[in-house]
C-alpha positions in Angstrom: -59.1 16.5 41.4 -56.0 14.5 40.9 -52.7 15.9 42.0 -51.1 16.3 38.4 -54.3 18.9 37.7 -53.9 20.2 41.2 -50.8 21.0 40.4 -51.5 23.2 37.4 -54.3 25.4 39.0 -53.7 29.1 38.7 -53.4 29.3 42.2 -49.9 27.5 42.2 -49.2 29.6 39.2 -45.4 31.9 40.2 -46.4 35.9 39.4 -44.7 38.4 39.2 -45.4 42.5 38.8 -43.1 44.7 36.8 -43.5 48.2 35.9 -42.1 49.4 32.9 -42.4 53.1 33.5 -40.2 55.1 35.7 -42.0 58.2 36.2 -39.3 60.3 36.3 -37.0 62.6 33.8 -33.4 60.4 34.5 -33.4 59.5 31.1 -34.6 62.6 28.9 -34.2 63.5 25.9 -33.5 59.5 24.8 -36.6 58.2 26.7 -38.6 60.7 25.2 -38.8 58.5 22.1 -37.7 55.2 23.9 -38.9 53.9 26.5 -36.2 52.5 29.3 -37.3 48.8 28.9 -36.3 49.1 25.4 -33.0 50.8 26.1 -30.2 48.8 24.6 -27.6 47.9 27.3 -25.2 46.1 25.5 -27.0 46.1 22.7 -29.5 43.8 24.4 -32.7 45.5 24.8 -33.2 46.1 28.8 -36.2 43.6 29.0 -35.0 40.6 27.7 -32.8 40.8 30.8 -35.4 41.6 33.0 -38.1 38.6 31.7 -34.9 36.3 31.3 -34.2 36.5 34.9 -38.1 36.3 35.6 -38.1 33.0 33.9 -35.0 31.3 35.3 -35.7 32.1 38.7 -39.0 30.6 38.6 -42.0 32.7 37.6 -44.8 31.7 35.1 -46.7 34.9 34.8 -45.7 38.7 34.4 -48.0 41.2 34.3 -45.9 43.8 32.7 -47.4 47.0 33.5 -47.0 50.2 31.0 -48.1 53.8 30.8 -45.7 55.1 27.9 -45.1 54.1 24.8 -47.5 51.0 24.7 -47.3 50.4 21.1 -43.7 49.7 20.9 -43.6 47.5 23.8 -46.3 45.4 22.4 -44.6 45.5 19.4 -41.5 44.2 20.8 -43.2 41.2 23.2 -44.6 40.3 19.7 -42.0 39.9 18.1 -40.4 37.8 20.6 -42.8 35.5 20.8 -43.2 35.2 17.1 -39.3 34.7 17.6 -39.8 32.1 20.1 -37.3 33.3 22.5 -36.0 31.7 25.5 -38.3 33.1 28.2 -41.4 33.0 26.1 -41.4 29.4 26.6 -41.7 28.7 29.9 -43.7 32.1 31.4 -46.6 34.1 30.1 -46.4 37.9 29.7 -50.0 39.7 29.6 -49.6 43.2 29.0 -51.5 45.8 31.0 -52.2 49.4 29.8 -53.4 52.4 32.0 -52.5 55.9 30.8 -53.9 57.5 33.9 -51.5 56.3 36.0 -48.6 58.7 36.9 -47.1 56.7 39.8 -45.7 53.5 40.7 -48.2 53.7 43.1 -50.9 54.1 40.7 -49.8 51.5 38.8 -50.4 49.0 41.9 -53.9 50.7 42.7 -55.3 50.1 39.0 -53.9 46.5 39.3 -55.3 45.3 42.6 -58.5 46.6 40.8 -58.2 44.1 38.5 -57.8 41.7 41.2 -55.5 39.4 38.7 -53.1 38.8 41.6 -53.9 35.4 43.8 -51.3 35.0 46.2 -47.9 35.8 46.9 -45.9 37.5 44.0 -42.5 39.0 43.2 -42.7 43.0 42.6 -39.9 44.5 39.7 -39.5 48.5 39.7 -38.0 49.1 36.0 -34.6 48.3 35.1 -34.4 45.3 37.3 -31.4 43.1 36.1 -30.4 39.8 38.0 -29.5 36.3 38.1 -31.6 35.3 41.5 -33.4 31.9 42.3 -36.8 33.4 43.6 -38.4 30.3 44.5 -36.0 30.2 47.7 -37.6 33.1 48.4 -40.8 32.8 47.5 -41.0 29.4 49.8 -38.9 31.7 52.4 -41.8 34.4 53.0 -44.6 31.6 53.1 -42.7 30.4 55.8 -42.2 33.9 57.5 -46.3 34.6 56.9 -47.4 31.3 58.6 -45.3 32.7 61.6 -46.3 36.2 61.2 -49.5 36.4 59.5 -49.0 40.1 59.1 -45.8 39.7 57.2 -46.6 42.2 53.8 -43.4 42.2 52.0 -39.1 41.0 51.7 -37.1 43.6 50.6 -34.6 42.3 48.5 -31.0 44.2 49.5 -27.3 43.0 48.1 -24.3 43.8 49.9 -22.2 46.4 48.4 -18.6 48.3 49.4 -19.2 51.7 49.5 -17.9 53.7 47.2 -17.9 50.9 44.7 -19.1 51.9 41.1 -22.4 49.9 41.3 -23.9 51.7 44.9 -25.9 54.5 43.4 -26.3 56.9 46.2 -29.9 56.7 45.6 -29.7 53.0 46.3 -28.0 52.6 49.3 -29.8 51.9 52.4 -29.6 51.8 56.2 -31.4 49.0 57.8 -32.2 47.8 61.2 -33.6 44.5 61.5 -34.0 41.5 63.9 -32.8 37.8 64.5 -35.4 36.9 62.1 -34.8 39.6 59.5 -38.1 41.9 60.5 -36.9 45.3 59.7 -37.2 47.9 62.3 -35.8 50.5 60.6 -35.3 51.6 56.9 -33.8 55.0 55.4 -32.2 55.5 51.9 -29.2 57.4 52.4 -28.2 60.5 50.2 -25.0 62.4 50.1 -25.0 65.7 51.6 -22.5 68.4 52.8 -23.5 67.6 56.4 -21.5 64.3 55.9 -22.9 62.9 59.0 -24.5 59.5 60.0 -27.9 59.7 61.3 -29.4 56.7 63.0 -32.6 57.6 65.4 -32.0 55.2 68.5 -35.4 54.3 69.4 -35.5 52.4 73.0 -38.6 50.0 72.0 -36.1 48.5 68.9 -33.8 47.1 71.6 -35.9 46.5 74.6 -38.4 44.6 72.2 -35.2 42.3 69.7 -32.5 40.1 71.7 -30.6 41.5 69.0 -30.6 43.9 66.3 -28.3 44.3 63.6 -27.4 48.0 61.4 -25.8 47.7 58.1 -25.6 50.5 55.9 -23.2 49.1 52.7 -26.6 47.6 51.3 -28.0 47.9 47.8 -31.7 48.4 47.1 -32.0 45.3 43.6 -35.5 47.1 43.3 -36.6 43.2 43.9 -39.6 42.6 46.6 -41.7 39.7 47.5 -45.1 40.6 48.5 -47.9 38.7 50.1 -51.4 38.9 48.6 -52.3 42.1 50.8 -49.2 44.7 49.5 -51.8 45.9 46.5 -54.8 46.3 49.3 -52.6 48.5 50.8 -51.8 50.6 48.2 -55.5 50.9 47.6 -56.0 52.1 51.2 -53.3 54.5 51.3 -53.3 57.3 48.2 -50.3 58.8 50.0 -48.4 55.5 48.9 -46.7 56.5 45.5 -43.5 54.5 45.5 -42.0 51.9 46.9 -40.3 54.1 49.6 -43.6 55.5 50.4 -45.0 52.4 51.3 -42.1 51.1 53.4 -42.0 54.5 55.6 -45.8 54.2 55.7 -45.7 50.8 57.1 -42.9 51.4 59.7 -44.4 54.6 61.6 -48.0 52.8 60.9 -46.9 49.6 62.2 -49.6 49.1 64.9 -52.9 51.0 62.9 -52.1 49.1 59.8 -51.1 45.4 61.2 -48.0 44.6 58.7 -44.7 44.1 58.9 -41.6 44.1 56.8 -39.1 41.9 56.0 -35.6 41.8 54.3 -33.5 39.5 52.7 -29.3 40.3 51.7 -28.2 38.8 48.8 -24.6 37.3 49.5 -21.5 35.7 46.9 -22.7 35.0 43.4 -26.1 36.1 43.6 -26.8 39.5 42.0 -29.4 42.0 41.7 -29.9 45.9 40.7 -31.7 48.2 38.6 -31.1 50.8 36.0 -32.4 54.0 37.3 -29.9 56.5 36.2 -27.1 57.0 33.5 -24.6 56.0 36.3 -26.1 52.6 37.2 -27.0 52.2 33.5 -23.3 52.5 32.8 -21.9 50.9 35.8 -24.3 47.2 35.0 -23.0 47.8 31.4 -19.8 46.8 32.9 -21.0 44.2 34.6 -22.8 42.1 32.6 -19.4 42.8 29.8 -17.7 41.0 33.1 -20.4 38.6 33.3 -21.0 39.2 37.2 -24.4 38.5 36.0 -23.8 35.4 34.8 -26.4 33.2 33.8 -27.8 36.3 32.3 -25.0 37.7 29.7 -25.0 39.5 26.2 -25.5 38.6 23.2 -22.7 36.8 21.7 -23.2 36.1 18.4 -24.1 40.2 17.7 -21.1 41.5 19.2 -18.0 41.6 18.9 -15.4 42.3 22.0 -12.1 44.1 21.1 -9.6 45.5 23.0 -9.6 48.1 25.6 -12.9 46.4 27.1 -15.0 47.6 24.2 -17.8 45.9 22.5 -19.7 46.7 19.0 -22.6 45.2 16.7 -21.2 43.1 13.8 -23.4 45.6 11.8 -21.3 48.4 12.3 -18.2 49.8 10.6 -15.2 51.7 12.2 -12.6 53.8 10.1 -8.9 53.3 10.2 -7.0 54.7 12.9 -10.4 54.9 15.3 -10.0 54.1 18.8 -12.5 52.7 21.6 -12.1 52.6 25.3 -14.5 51.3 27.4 -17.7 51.7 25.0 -20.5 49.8 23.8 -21.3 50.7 20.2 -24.8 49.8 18.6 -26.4 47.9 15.3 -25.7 49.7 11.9 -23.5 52.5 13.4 -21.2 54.2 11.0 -17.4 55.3 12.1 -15.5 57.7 10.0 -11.5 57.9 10.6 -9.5 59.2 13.5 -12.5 59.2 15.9 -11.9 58.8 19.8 -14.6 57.5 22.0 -14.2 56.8 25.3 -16.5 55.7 28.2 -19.4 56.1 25.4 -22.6 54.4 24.4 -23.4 54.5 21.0 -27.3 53.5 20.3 -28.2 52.1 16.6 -28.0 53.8 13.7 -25.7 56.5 14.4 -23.4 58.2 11.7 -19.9 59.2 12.8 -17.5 61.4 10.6 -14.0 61.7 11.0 -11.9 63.3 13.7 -14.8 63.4 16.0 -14.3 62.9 20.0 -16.6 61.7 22.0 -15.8 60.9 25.9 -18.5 60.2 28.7 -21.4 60.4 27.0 -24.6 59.0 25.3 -25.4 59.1 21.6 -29.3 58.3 21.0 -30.8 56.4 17.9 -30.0 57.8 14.4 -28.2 60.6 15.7 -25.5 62.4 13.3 -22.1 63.8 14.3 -20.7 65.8 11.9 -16.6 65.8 10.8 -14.3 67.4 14.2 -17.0 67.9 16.8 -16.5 67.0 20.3 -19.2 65.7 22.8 -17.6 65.2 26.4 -18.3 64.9 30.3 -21.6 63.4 30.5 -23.6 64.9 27.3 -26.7 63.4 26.3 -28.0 63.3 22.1 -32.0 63.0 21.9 -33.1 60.4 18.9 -32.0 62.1 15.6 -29.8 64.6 16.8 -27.5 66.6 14.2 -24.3 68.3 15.6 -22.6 70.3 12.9 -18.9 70.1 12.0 -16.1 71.2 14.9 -19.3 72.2 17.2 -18.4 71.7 21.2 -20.8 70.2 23.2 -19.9 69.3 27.3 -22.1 68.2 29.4 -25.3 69.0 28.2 -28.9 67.2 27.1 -29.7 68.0 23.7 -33.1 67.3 21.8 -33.8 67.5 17.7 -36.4 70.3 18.2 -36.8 73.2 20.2 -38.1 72.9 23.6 -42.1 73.6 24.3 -40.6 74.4 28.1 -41.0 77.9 29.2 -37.8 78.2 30.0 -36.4 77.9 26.0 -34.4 80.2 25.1 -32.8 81.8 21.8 -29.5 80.8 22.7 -30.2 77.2 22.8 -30.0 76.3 19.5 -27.3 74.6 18.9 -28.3 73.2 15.5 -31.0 72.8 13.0 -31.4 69.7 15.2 -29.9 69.9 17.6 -31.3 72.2 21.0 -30.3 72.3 24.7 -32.4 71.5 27.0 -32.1 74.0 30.2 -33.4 74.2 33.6 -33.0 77.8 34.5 -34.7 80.4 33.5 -31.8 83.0 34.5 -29.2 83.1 32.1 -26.3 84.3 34.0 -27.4 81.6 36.8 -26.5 78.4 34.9 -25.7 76.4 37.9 -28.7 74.9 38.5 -28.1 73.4 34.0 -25.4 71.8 35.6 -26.8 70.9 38.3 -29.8 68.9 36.0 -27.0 67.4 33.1 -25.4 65.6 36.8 -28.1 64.3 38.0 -29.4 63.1 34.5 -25.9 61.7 33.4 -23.1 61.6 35.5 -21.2 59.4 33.8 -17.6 59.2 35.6 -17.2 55.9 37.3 -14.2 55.4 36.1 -13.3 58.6 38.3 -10.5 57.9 40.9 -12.5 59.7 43.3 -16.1 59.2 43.9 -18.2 62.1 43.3 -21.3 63.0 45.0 -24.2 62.7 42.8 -24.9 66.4 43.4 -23.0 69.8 43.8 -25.6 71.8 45.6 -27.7 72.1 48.5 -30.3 73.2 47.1 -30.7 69.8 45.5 -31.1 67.9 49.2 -34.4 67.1 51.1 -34.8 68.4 54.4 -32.2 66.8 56.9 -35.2 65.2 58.8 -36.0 63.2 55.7 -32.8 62.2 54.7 -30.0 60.5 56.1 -26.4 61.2 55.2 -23.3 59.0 56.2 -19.7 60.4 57.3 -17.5 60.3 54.3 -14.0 59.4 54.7 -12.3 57.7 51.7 -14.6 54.6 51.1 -13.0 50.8 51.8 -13.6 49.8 48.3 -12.8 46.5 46.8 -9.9 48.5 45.0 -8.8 50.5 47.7 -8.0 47.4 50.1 -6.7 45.5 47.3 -4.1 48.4 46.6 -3.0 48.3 50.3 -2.7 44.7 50.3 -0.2 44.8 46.9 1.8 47.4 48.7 2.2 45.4 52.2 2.8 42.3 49.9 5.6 44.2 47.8 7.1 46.1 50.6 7.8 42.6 52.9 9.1 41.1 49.3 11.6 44.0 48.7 12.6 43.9 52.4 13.1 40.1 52.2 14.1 40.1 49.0 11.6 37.2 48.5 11.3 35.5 44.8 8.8 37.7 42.7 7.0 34.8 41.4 6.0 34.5 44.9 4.7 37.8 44.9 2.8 37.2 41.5 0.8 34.8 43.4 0.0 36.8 45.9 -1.3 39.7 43.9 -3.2 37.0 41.7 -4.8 35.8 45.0 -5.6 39.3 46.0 -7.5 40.2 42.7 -9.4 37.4 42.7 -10.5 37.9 46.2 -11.3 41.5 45.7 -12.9 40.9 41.8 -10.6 43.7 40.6 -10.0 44.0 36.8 -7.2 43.2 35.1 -6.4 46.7 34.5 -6.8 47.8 37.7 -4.2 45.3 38.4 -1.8 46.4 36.3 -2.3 50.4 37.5 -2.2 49.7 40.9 0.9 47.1 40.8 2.7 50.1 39.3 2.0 52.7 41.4 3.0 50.4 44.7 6.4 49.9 42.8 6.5 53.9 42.7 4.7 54.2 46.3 7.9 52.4 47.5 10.5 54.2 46.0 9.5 57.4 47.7 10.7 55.7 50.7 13.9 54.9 49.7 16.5 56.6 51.8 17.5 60.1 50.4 21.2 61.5 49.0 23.7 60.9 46.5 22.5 57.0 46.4 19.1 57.2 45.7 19.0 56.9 42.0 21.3 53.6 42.3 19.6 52.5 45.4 16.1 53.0 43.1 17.7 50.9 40.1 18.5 48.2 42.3 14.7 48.4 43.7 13.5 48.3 39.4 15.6 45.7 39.0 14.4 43.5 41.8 10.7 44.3 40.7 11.5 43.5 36.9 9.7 40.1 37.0 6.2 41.7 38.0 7.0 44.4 35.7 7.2 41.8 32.6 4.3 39.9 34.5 1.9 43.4 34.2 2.8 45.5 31.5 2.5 43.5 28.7 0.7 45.6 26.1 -0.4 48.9 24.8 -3.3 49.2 27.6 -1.2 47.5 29.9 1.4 50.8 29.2 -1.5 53.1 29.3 -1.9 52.2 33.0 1.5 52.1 34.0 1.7 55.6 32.6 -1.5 56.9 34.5 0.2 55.1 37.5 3.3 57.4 37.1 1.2 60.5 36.1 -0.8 60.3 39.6 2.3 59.8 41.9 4.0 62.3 40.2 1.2 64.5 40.9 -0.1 63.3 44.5 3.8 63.6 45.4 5.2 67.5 45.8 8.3 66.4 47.1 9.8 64.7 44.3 13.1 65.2 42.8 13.1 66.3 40.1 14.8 64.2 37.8 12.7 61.1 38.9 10.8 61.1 36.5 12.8 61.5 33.8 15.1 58.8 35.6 12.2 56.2 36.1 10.4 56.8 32.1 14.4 56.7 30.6 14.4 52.9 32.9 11.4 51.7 31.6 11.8 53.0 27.8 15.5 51.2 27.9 14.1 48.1 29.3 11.5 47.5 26.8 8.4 48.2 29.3 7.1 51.5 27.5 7.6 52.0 24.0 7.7 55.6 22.4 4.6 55.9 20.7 2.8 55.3 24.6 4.5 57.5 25.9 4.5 60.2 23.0 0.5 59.8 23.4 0.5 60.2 27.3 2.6 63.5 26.9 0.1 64.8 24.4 -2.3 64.6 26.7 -0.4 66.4 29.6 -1.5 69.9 30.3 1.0 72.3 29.3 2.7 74.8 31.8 2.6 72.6 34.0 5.3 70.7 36.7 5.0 67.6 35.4 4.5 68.6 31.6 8.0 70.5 32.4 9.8 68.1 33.5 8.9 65.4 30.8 9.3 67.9 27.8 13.0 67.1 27.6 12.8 63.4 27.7 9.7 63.6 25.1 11.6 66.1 22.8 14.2 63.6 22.9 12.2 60.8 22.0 10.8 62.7 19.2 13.7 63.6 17.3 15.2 60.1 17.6 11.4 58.6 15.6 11.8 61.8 12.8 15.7 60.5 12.2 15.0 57.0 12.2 11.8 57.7 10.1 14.2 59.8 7.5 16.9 57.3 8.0 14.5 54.9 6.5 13.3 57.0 3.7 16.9 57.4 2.5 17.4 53.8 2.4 14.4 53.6 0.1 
């Protein structure tokens, strides 16, 4: 056989396994019409990442494995390569259907029955998204097999900071491993109320390794290499149902079963994760908008990006005075006037009327919502979904027909199509409903503080099966860039160095922490304020802090440049104002009167951030005055103008 056919044979042939099912409820009521690989993350269905990634990192054949929904993912890999897109050029897809499997385990079982696997292969859980070269590590564990013939699998981790929006508590790991990257020990941490770090210290690990290392800011990508006797495995051991499973299995069964795990941390540009909640489904949304993922983007020429880091389908209409924060809005989706969505994904073929508000939540296919109806914190619409006019609807899942569930009740209907979906079968007990609509779709990333993914107790494993970490406030990327701007402005003001100097600085610091632009301009603010609590007290410390405004005018006119630019400044000033109790009390009035006269806030964003101030309180007290003010200046200058007409 001559080398160009040699070359060819199947058994050079790159494969890879991914499972399109996740076996779990995360994504009820949507997913029970949709299945996840078909979810639209911005507005790109969730596979064409997956298989793009497949192909430009090197593999030729996916067996993409489905349980749910077979029809309309055969459907779509049809169309696609009737379409002839990208990755259907270069790798094969062959489809493989088993509605008996109900595990990820299973899954692996019914395929090693098949024996269609050869070699060494890459292993996808659903949701996978990422821009990885896998032939490095492909080549990698052949290396680590000829050294270690019992070598089964590379775990695939990337480095995260903790308490950053993309480290899903379910994801993040603790791992020992070696000079050579063996793992010795693997445990997925979870947030509990213990709030303690857990890390078994066995005596072998470190009589055995010159030198072990512990890391626990890692991210599980749901990526794995896996040599030729992973699916064997799984066919030896029923007990092995998910990834986890396996891992544990092989780790206190090191000796009896012969193999031995491996990991490999991505570093710099390289990413890797998986959708496997609303949180993480949200929080790559933002990423791939940011390109982090970069080669692997959006769709370009079907959206369109507008301000306020939103992004809508060239098929769909907004109405006048609509806004958009933060939101992905689908194909052919209908927006009547004066509607505020915020933090919100919109999937295709939803209708809109006017005034509604939604904020932090999920709107399925061909859903309807009716004229002045509000869906907030972390709701979820079912397909087809119809919410009536001015109807209220906070963090709750909601399907178009009533539940078949035991637990259904009367009082669920919220709608002709519209019912809850509850949890509880006691109706004066409703914690455990809010207990499922977090775990389903927590949807607060943007949050200042980080949350824990659940309220309760009741919702942890057993503390000898689950590992917890102590929780002081996380060193974030954010967090360590805000206390670098404040050291930076503090020695500036004290040295009254130039502020373009400073500028650069900040600039430097952004880019080294990959902060947003908007983060930017929030947390440059709230330095400037930080600081001027420590300015000395008295009868000076007005003209002392107009002196200090003065000096930081330059970075004021470098960062607050437009209307979102004023939203942050204001949040900036809202928080301190807050976090502070020992303010005086006409600070700020004194510091919104400076930066109204100077042209940095204008009054309609500031008559907007008032609005949204809760009344009785301190700080909606002691900005009435200036707002009143502002007020009746627009109303004569609007009637001034009317006259002249």
């Amino acid at each position: 056989m001559s080398k160009l056919k040699q070359s060819v044979t199947k058994e050079n042939v790159v494969q890879a396994i991914l499972v399109a099912d996740t076996f779990e409820d995360e994504f009820v009521p949507i997913s029970n019409n949709l299945p996840l690989c078909l979810f639209p993350v911005v507005n790109k269905p969730l596979i064409d990442y997956t298989l793009e990634f497949l192909s430009l990192g090197g593999v030729e054949e996916v067996f993409l494995f489905c349980c749910n929904h077979v029809n309309e993912v055969k459907s779509y890999i049809r169309k696609c390569i009737d379409e002839a897109v990208g990755w259907t050029l270069t790798m094969k897809v062959q489809i493989i259907v088993s509605e008996s499997c109900r595990s990820f385990g299973d899954c692996l079982r019914d395929l090693d029955a098949k024996g269609l696997i050869r070699g060494d292969f890459v292993l996808l859980e659903p949701g996978v998204i990422s821009n990885i070269n896998l032939l490095p590590l492909l080549k990698k564990h052949s290396e680590i097999l000829q050294n270690d013939k019992g070598a089964a699998i590379t775990l695939v981790f990337q480095e995260s900071a903790l308490g950053h929006r993309s480290l899903c508590p379910q994801d993040e790991s603790l791992v020992a491993y070696n000079n050579k990257n063996r793992v010795l020990f693997h445990k997925k941490i979870q947030k509990s109320r213990d709030k303690k770090a857990v890390f078994p210290i066995f005596q072998e690990i470190f009589l055995e390794n010159s030198s072990v290392s512990i890391q626990h800011n890692l991210r599980d990508t749901h990526i794995a290499i896996c040599s030729s006797s992973v699916l064997p495995l799984f066919s030896d051991n029923f007990d092995f149902q998910t990834k986890d499973d396996f891992i544990k299995g092989l780790l206190i069964n090191e000796e009896i079963l012969g193999s031995t795990i491996y990991c490999h941390i991505l570093k710099g540009s390289d990413y890797g994760s998986a959708i496997n909640n609303w949180r993480m489904y949200q929080a790559i949304s933002l990423e791939l908008k940011n390109k982090w993922v970069y080669p692997i983007v959006p769709p370009t020429k079907r959206n369109r990006v507008i301000p306020e880091d939103s992004i809508y389908s060239l098929s769909s209409v907004m109405g006048l005075n609509s806004t958009m924060y933060r939101s992905v809005i689908g194909s052919n989706v209908t927006i009547g006037e004066g509607v505020k969505i915020q933090d919100a994904f919109i999937f295709d073929n939803v209708h809109i009327e006017d005034d509604v508000d939604i904020s932090l939540s999920v709107i399925g296919p061909g859903c309807v919502i009716k004229k002045g109806a509000k869906i907030t914190v972390g709701s979820i619409l079912g397909q087809g979904v119809i919410i009536d006019e001015n109807v209220f609807v906070e963090n709750t899942l909601v399907q178009n027909r009533p539940s078949e569930d035991v637990l259904a009740q009367p009082e669920d209907k919220i709608g002709e199509f519209a019912y809850r979906l509850r949890a509880c079968e006691d109706e004066e007990d409703l914690n455990v409903d809010r207990i499922l609509a977090q775990k389903f779709s927590r949807l607060h990333i943007h949050d200042e503080s980080y949350e824990c993914e659940y309220d309760s107790e009741n919702e942890l494993s057993d503390s000898s099966e689950e590992l917890s970490h102590t929780y002081s406030p996380p060193p974030d990327d954010t967090k360590l860039f805000f206390t670098e701007v404040i050291d930076s402005l503090t020695r500036g003001y004290e040295d009254k160095l130039p502020c373009d100097n400073l500028i650069l600085e900040v600039n430097s610091s952004r880019y080294a922490y990959n902060v947003t632009l908007r983060e930017v301009n929030y947390n440059v603010i709230k330095a400037i304020l930080i600081i001027s609590q420590k300015l000395p007290s008295g009868t000076q410390y007005f003209s002392v802090m107009t002196q200090m405004l003065c000096y930081f005018s330059p970075l004021l006119k470098n960062y607050i440049k437009n209307e979102a630019a004023m939203v942050d400044c204001l949040q900036a000033v809202e928080d301190v104002a807050i976090s502070e109790s020992d303010l005086k009390d006409k600070w700020i009035i004194f510091l919104l009167k400076y930066l109204y006269e100077k042209d940095f806030l204008n009054e309609e964003s500031i008559l907007k951030w008032f609005a949204t101030l809760k009344e009785h309180t301190k700080l909606h007290t002691q900005v009435k005055p200036f707002a009143s003010w502002l007020q009746e200046a627009e109303e004569e200058d609007s009637s001034e103008e009317d006259e002249s007409e």
